[in-house]
N, C-alpha and C positions, 0 to 999 in steps of 0.2 A: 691323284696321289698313287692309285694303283697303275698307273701307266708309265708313272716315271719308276717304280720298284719292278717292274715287269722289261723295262731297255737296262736297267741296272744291274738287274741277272742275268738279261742277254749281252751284255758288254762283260762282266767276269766271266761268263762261261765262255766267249769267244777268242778274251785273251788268255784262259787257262790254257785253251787248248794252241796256243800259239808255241813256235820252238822260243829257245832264250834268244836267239838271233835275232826274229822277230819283234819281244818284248822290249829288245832294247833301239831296235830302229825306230817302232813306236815312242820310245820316251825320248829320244833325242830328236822327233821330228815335234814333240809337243814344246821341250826347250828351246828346238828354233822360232817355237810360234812367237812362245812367251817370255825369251830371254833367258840367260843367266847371267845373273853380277859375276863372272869369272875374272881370275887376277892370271899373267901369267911372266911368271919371272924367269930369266932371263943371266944365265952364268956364266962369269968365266973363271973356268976350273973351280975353285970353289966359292969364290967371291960373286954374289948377288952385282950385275951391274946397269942392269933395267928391268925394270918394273910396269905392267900394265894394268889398269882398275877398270872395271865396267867394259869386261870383254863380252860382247853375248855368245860368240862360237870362234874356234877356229877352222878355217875351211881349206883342205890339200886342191894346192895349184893341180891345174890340167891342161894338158895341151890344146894347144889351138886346135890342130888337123887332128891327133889322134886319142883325144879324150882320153888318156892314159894318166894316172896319177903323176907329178913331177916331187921332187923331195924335197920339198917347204912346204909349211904350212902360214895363212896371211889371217886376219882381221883386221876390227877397228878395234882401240880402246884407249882409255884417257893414260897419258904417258904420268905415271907418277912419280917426279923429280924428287920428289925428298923422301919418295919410299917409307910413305905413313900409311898404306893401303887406302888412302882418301884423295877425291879427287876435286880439291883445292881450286880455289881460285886463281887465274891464271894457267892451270896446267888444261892443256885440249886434247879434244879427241884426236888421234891421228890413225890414219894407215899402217901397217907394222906388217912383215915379212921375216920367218925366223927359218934358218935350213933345217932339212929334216934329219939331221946329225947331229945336229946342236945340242949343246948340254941347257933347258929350260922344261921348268915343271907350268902345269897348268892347272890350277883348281878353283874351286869357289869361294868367295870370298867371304871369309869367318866370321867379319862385321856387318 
């Protein structure tokens, strides 16, 4: 017991002392471990016209030869057709590719 409250204070004191920079590449390398139920919808002009459910991340393309960020970002996540934030029977996982201009929000998912 004292061994696990002894890594427990040496893991907050070593992320206190971390920049905010740091703190938050740490939590989003723990959400890529562990997933997030992410939704990411998808606009045009003001009308909602796709919809994704059970996104775990979105990840910015890169070039083949010059590892250089490109201006899309791609995942996997269930296409949700009737836009119930649930993903239904019959609706599949798919591939997706959205441009890095595009009008689309990304969050997690409130249900």
């Amino acid at each position: 017991m004292r061994t696990k409250l002894v890594a427990l204070a040496c893991a907050a004191l070593a992320l206190a002392g971390c920049t905010q920079e740091q703190q938050n590449k740490l939590g989003r390398s723990v959400q890529n471990w562990t997933g997030t139920n992410g939704v990411l919808e998808i606009y045009a002009g003001d009308k909602l016209v796709r919809r994704f459910v059970r996104v775990d991340k979105l990840s910015t393309g890169l070039g083949t030869d010059d590892d250089m960020p490109r201006a899309y970002r791609y995942g996997y996540g269930v296409l949700d057709e009737n836009l119930n934030f649930t993903a239904d029977p019959g609706e599949k996982k798919v591939y997706f590719e959205v441009g890095g201009y595009g009008n689309y929000v990304f969050f997690e998912n409130p249900r």
